[in-house]
N, CA, C and O atoms as a CHARMM CRD file, in Angstrom:
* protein
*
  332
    1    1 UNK  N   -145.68600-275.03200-102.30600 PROA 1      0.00000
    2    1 UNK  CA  -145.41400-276.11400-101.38600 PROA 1      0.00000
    3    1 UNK  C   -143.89700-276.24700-101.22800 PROA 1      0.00000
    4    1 UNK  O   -143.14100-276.32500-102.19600 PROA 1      0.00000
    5    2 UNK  N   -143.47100-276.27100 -99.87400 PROA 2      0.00000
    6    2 UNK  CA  -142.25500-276.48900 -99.52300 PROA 2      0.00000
    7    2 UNK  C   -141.75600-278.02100 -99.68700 PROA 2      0.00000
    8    2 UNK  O   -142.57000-278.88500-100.01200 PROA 2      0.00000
    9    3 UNK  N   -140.42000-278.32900 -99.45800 PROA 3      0.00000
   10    3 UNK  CA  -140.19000-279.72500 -99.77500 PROA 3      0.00000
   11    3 UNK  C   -140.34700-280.57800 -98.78700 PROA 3      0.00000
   12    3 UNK  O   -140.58500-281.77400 -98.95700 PROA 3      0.00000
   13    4 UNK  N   -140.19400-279.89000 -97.44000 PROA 4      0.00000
   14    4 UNK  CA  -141.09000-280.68100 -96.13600 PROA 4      0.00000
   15    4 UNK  C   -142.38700-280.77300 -96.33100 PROA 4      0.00000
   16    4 UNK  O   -142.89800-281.87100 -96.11000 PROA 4      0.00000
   17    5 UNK  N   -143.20100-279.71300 -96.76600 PROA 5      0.00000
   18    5 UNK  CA  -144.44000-280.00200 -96.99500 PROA 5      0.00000
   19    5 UNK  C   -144.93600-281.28200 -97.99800 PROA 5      0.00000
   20    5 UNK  O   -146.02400-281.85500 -97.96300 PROA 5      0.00000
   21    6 UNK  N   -143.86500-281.52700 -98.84100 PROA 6      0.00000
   22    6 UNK  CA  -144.26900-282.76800 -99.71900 PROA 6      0.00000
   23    6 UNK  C   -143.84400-284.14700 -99.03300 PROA 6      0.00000
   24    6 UNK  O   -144.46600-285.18300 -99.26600 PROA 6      0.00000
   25    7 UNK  N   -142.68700-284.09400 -98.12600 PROA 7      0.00000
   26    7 UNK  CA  -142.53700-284.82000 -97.38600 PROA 7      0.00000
   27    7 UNK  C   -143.51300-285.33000 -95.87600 PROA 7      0.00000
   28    7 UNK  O   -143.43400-286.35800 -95.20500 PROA 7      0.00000
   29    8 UNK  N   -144.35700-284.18600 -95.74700 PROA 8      0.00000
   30    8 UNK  CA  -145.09800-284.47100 -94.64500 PROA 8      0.00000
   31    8 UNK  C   -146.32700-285.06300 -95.70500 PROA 8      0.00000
   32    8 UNK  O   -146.54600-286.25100 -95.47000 PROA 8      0.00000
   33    9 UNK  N   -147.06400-284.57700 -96.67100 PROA 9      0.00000
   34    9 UNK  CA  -148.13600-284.98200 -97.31300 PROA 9      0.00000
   35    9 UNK  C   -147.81700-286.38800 -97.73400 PROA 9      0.00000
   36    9 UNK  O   -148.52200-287.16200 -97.08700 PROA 9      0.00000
   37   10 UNK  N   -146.88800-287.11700 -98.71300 PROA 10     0.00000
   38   10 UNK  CA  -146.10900-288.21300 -98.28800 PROA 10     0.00000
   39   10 UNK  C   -146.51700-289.51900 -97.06800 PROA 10     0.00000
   40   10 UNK  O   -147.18300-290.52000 -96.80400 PROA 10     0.00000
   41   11 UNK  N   -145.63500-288.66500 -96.69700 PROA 11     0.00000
   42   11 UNK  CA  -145.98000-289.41700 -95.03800 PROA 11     0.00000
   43   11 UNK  C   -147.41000-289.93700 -94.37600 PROA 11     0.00000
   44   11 UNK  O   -147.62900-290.91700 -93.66400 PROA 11     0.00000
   45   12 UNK  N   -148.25800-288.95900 -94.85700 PROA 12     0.00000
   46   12 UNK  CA  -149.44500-288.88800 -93.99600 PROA 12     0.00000
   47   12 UNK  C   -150.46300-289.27900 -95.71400 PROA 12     0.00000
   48   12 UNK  O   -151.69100-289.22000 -95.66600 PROA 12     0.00000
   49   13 UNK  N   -150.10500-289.46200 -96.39200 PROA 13     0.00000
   50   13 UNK  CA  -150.63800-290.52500 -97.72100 PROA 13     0.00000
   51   13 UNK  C   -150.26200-291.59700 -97.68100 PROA 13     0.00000
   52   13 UNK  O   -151.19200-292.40400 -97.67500 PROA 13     0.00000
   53   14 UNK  N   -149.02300-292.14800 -97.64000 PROA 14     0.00000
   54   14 UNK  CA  -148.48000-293.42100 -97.73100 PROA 14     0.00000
   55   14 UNK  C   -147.81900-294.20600 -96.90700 PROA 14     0.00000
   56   14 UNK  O   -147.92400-295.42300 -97.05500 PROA 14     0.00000
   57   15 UNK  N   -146.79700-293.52900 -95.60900 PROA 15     0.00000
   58   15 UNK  CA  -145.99800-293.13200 -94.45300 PROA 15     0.00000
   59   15 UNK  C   -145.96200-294.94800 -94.68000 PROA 15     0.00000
   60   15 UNK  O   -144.99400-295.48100 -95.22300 PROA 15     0.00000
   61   16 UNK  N   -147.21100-295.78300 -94.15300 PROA 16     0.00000
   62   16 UNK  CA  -147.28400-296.85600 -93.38500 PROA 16     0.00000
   63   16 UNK  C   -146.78600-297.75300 -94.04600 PROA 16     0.00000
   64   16 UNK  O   -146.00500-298.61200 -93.63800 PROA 16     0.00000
   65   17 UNK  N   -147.51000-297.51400 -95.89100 PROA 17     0.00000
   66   17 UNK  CA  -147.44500-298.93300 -96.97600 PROA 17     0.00000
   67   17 UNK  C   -146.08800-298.59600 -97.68000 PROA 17     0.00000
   68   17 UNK  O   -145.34700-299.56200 -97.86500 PROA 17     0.00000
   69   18 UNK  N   -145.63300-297.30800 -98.11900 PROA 18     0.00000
   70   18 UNK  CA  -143.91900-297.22400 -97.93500 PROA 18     0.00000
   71   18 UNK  C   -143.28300-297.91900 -97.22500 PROA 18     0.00000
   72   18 UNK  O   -142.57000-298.73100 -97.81500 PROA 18     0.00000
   73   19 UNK  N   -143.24000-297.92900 -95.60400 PROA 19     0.00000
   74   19 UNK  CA  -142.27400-298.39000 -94.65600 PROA 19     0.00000
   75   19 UNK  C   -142.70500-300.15900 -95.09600 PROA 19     0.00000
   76   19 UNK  O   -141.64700-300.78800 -95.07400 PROA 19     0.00000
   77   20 UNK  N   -143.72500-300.96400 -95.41700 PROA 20     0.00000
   78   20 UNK  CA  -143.99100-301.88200 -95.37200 PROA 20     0.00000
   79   20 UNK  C   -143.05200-302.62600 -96.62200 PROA 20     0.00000
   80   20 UNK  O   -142.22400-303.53600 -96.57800 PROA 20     0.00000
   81   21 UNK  N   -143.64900-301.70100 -97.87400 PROA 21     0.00000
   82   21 UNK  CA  -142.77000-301.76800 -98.73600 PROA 21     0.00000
   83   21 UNK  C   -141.49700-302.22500 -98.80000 PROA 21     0.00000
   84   21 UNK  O   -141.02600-303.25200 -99.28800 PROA 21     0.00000
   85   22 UNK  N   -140.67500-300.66800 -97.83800 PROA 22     0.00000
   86   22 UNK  CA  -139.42700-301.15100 -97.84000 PROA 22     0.00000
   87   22 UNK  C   -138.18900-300.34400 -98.77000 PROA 22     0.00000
   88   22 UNK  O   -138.26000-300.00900 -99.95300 PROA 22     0.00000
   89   23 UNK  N   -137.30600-300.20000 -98.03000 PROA 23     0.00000
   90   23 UNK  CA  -136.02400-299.49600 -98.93800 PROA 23     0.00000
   91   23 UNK  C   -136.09200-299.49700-100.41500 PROA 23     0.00000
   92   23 UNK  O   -136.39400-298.60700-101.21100 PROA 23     0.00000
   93   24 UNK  N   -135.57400-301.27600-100.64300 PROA 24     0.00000
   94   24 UNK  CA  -135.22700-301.12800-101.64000 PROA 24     0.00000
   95   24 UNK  C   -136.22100-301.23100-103.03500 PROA 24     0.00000
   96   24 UNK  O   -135.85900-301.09600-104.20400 PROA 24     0.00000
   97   25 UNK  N   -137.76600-301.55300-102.44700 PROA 25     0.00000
   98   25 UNK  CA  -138.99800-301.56300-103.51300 PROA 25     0.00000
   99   25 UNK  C   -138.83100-300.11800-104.16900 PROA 25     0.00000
  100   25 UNK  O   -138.77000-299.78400-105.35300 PROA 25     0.00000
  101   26 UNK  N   -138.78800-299.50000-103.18000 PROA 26     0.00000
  102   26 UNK  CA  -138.89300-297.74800-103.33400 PROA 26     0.00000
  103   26 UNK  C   -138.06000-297.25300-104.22400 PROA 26     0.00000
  104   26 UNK  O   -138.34700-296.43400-105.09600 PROA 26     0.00000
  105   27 UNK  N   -136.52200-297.97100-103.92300 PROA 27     0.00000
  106   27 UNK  CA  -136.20800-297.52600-104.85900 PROA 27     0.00000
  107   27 UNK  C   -135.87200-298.17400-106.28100 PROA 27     0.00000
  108   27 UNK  O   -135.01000-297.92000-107.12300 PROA 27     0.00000
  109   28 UNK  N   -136.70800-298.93700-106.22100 PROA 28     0.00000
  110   28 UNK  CA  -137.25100-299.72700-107.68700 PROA 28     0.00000
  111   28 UNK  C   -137.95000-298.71500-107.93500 PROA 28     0.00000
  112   28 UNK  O   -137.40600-297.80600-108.56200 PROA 28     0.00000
  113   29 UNK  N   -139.48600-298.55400-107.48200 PROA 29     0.00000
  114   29 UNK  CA  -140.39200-297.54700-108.03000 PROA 29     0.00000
  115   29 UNK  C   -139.49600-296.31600-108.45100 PROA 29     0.00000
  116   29 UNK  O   -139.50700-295.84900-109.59000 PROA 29     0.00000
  117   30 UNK  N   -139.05400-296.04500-107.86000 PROA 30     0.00000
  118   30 UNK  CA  -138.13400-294.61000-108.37100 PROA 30     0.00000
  119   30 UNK  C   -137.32700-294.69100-109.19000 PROA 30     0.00000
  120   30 UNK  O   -136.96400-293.59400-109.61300 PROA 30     0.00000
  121   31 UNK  N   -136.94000-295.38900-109.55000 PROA 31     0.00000
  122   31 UNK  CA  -135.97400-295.90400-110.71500 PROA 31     0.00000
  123   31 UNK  C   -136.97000-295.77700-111.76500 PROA 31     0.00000
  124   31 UNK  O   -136.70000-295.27300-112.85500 PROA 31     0.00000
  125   32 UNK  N   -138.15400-296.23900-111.44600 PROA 32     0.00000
  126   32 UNK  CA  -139.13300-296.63900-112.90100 PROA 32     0.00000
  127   32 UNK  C   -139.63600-294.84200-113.11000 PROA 32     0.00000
  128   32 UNK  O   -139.89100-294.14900-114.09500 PROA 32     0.00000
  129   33 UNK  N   -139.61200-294.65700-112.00300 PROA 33     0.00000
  130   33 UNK  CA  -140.58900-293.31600-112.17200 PROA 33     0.00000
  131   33 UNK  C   -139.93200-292.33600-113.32400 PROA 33     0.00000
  132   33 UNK  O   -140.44500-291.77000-114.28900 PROA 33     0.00000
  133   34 UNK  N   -138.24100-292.38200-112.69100 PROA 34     0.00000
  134   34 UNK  CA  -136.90400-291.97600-113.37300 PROA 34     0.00000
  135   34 UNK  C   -137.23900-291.70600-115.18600 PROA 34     0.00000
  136   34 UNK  O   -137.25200-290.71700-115.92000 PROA 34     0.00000
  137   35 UNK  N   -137.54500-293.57700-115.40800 PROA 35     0.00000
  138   35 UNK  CA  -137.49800-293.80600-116.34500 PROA 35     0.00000
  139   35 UNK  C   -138.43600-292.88800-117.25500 PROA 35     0.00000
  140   35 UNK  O   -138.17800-291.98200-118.04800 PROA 35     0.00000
  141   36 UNK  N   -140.03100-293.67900-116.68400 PROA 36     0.00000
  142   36 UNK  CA  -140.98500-292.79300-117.34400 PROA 36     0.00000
  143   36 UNK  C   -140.89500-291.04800-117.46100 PROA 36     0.00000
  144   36 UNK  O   -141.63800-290.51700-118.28600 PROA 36     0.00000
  145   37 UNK  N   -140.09100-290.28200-116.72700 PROA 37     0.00000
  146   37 UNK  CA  -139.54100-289.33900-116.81900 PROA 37     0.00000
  147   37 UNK  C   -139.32800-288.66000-117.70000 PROA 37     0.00000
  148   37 UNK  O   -139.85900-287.61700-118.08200 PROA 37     0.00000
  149   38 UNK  N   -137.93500-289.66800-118.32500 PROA 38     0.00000
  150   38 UNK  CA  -137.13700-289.60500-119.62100 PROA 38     0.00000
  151   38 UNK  C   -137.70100-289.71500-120.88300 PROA 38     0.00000
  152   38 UNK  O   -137.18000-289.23900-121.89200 PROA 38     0.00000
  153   39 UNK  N   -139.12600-290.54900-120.85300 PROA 39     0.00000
  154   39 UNK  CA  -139.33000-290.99800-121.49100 PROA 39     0.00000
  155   39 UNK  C   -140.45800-289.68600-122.12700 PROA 39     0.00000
  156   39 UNK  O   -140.53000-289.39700-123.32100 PROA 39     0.00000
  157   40 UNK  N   -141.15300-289.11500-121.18000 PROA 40     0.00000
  158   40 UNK  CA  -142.18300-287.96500-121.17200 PROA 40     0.00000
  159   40 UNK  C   -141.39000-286.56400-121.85300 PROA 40     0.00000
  160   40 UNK  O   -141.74000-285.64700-122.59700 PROA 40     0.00000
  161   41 UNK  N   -140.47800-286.85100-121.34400 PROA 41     0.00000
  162   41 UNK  CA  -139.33800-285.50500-121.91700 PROA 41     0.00000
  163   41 UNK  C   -138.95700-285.55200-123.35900 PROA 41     0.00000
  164   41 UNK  O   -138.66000-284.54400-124.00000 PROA 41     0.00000
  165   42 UNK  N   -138.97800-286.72800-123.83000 PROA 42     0.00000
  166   42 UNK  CA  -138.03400-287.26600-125.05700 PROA 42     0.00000
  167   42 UNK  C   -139.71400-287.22900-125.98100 PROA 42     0.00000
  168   42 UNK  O   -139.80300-286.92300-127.17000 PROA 42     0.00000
  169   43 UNK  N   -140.78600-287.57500-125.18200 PROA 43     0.00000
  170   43 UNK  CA  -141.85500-287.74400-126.15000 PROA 43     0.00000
  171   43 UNK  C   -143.57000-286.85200-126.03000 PROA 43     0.00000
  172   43 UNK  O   -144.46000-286.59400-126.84100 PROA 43     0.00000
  173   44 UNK  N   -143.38100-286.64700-124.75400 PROA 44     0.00000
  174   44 UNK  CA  -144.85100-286.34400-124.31600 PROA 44     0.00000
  175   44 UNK  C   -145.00900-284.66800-124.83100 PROA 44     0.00000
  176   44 UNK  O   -144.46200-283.93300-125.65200 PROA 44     0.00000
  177   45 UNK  N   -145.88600-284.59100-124.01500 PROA 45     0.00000
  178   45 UNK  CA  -146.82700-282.88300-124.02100 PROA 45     0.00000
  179   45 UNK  C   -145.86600-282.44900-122.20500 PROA 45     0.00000
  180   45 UNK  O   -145.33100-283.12600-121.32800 PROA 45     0.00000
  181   46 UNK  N   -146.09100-281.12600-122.41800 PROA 46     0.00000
  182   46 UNK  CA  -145.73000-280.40600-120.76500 PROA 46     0.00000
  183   46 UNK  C   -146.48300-280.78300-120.02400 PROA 46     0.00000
  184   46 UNK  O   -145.99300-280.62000-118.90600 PROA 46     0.00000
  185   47 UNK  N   -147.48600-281.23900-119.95500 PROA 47     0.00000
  186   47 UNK  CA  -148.51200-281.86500-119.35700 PROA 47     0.00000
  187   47 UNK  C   -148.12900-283.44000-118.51900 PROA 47     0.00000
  188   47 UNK  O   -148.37500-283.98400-117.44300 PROA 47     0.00000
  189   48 UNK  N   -147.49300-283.68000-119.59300 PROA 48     0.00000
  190   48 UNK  CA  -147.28100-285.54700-119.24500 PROA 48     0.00000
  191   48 UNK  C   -146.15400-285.15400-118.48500 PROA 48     0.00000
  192   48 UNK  O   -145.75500-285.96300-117.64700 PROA 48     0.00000
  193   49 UNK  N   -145.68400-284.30200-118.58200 PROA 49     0.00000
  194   49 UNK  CA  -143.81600-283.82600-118.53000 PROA 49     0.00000
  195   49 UNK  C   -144.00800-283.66400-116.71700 PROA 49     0.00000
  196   49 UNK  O   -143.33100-284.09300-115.78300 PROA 49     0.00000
  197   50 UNK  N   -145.33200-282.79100-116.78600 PROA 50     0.00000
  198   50 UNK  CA  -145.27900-282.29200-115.08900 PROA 50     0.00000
  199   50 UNK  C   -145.62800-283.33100-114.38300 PROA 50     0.00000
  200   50 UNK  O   -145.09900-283.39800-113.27400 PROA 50     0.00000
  201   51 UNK  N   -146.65800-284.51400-114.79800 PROA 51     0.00000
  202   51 UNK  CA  -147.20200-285.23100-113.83400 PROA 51     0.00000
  203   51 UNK  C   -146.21200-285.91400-113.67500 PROA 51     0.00000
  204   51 UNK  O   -145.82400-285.73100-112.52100 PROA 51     0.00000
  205   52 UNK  N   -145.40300-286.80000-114.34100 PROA 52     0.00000
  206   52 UNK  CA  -143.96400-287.52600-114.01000 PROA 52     0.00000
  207   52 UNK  C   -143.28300-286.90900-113.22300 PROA 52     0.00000
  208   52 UNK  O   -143.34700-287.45800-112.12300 PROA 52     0.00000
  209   53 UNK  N   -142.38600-285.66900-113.21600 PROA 53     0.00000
  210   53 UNK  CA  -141.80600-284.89300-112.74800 PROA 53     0.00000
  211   53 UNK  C   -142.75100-285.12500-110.96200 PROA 53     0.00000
  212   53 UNK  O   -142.03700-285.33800-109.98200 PROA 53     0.00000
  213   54 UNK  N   -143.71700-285.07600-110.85000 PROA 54     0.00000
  214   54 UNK  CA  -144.90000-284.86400-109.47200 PROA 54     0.00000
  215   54 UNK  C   -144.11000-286.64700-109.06300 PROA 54     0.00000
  216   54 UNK  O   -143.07400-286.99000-108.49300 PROA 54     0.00000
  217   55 UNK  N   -144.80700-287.10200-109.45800 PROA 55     0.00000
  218   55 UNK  CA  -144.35600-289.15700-109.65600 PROA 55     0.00000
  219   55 UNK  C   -142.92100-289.00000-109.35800 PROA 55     0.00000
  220   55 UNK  O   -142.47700-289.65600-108.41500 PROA 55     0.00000
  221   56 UNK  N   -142.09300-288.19300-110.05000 PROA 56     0.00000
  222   56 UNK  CA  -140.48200-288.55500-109.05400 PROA 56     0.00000
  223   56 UNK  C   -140.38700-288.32600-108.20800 PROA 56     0.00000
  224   56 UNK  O   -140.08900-289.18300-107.37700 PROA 56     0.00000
  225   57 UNK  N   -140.61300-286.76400-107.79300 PROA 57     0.00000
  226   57 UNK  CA  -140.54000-285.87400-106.21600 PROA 57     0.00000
  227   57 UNK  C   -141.61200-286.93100-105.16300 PROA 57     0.00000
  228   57 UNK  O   -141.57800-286.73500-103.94800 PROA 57     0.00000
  229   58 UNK  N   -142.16200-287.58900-105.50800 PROA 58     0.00000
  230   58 UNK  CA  -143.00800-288.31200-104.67300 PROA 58     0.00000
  231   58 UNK  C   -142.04600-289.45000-103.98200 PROA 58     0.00000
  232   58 UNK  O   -141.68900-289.55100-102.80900 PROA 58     0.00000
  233   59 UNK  N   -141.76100-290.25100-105.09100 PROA 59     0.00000
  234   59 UNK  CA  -141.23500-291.47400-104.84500 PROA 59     0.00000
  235   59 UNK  C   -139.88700-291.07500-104.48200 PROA 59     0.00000
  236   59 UNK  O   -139.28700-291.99500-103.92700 PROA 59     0.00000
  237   60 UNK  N   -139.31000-290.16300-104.59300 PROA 60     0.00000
  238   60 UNK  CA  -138.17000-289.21700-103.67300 PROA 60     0.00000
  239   60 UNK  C   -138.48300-289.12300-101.99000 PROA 60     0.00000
  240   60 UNK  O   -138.01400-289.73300-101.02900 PROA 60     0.00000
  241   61 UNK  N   -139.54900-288.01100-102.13200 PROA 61     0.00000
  242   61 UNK  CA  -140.09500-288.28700-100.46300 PROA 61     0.00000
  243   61 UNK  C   -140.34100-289.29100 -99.57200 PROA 61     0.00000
  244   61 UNK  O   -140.01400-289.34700 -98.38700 PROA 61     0.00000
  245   62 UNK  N   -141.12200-290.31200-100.43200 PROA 62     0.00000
  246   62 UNK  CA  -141.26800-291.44000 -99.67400 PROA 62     0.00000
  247   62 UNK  C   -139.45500-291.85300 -99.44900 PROA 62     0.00000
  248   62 UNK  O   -138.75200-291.79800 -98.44000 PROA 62     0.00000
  249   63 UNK  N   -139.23900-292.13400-100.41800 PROA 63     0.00000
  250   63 UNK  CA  -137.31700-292.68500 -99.59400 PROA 63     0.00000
  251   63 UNK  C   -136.81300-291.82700 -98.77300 PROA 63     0.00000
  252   63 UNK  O   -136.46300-292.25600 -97.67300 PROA 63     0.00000
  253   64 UNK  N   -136.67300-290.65800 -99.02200 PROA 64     0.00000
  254   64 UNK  CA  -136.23300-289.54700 -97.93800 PROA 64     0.00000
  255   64 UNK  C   -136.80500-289.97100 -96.46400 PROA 64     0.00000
  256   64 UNK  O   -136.15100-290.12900 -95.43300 PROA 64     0.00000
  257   65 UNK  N   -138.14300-290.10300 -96.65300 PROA 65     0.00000
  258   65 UNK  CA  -138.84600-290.60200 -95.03400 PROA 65     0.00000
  259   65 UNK  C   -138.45400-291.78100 -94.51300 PROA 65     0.00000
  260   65 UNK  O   -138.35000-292.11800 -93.33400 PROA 65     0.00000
  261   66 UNK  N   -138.20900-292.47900 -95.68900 PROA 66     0.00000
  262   66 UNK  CA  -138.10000-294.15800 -94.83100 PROA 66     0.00000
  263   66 UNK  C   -136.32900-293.92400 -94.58500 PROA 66     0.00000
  264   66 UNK  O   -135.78300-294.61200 -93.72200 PROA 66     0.00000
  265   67 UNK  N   -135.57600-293.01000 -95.32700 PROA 67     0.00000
  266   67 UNK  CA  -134.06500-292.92700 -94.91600 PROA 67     0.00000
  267   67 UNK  C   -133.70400-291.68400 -93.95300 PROA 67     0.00000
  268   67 UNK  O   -132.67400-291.01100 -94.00000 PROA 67     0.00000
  269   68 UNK  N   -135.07300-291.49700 -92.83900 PROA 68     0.00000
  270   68 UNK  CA  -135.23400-290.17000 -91.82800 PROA 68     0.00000
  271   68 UNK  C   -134.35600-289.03500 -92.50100 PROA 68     0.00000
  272   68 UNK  O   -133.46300-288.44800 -91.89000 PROA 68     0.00000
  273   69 UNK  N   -134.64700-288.82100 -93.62400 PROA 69     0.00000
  274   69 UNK  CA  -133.67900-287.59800 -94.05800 PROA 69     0.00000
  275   69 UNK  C   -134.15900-286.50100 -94.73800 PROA 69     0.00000
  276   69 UNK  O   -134.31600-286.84700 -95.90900 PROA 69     0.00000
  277   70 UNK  N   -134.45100-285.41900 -94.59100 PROA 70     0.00000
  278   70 UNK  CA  -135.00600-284.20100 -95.28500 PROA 70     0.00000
  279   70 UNK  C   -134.47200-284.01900 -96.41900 PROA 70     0.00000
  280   70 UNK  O   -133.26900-284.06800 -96.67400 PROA 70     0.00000
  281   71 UNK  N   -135.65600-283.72600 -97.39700 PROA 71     0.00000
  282   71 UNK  CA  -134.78500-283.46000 -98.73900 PROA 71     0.00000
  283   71 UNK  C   -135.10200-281.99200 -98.49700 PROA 71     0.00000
  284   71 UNK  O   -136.13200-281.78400 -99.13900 PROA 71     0.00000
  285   72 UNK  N   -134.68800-280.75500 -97.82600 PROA 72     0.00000
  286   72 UNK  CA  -134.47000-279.80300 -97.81500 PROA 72     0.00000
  287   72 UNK  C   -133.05000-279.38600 -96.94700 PROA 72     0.00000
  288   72 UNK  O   -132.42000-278.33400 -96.83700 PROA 72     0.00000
  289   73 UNK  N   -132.88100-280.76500 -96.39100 PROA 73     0.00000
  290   73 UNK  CA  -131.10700-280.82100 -96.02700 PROA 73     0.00000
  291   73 UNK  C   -130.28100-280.73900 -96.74900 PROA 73     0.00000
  292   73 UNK  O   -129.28500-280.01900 -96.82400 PROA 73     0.00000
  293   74 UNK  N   -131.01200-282.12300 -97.79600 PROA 74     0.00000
  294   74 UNK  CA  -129.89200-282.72000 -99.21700 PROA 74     0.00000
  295   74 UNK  C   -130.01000-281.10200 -99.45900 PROA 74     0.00000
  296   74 UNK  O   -129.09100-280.40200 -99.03400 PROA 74     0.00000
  297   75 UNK  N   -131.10300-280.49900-100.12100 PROA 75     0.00000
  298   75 UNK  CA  -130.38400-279.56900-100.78100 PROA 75     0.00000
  299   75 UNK  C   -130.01200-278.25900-100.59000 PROA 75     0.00000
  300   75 UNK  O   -129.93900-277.33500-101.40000 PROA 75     0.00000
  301   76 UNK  N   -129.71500-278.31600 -99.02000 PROA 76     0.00000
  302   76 UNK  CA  -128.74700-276.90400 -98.81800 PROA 76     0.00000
  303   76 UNK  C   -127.83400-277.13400 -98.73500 PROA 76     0.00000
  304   76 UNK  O   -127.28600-276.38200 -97.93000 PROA 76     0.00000
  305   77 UNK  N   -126.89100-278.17800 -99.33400 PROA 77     0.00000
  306   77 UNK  CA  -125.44600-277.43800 -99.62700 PROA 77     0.00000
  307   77 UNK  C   -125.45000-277.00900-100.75900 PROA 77     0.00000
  308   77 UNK  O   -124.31900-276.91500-101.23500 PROA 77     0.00000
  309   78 UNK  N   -126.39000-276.65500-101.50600 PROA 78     0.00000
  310   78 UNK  CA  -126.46300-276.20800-103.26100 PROA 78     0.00000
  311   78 UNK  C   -126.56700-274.82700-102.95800 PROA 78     0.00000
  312   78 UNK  O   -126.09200-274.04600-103.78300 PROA 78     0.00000
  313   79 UNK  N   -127.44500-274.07800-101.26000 PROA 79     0.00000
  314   79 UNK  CA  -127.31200-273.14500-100.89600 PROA 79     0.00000
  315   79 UNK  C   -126.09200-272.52100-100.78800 PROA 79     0.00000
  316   79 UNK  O   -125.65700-271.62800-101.51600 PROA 79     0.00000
  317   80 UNK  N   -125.28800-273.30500 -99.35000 PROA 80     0.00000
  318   80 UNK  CA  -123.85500-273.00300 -99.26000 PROA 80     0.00000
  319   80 UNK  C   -122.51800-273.38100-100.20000 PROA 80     0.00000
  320   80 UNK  O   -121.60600-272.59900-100.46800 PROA 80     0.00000
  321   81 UNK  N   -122.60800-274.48100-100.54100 PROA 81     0.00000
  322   81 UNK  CA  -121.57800-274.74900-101.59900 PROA 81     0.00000
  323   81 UNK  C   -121.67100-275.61200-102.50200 PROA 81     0.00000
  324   81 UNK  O   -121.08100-276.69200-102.52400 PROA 81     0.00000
  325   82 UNK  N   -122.47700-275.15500-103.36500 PROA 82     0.00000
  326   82 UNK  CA  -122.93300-276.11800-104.90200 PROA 82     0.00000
  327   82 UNK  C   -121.87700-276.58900-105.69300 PROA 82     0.00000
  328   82 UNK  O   -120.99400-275.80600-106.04300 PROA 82     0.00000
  329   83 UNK  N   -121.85800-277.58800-105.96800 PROA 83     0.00000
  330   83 UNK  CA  -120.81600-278.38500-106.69200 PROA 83     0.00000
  331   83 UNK  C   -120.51300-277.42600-108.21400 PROA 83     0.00000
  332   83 UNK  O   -119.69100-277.82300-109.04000 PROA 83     0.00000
């Protein structure tokens, strides 16, 4: 799966109750998602590790959509000139 493709699946899962949501809920949820993240890394199985990891890139997409912005934009300058 491409990263538009997670962004279109996204969209067409949540598109409506995201936008309702709202900017900055989203990026509450993503903050938390963040967290539980850290927390899977520091304690869980690879298992717990991937589904979080799924739970960030999600709550990523959804903001990417509600901020009309491709996260396959963000990351081609890592293509052309990576920090």
């Amino acid at each position: 799966m491409e990263l538009h493709d997670v962004q279109d699946l996204m969209e067409t899962l949540y598109g409506e109750t995201d936008r309702e949501r709202g900017i900055p809920a989203t990026v509450a949820w993503l903050c938390e998602e963040v967290g539980e993240l850290a927390r899977a890394v520091r304690k869980e199985t690879p298992e717990r590790q991937l589904h979080e990891l799924g739970d960030v890139l999600a709550w990523l997409s959804s903001l990417a959509n509600q901020l009309d912005l491709s996260l396959d934009d963000a990351m081609h300058r890592y293509v052309e000139d990576p920090p």
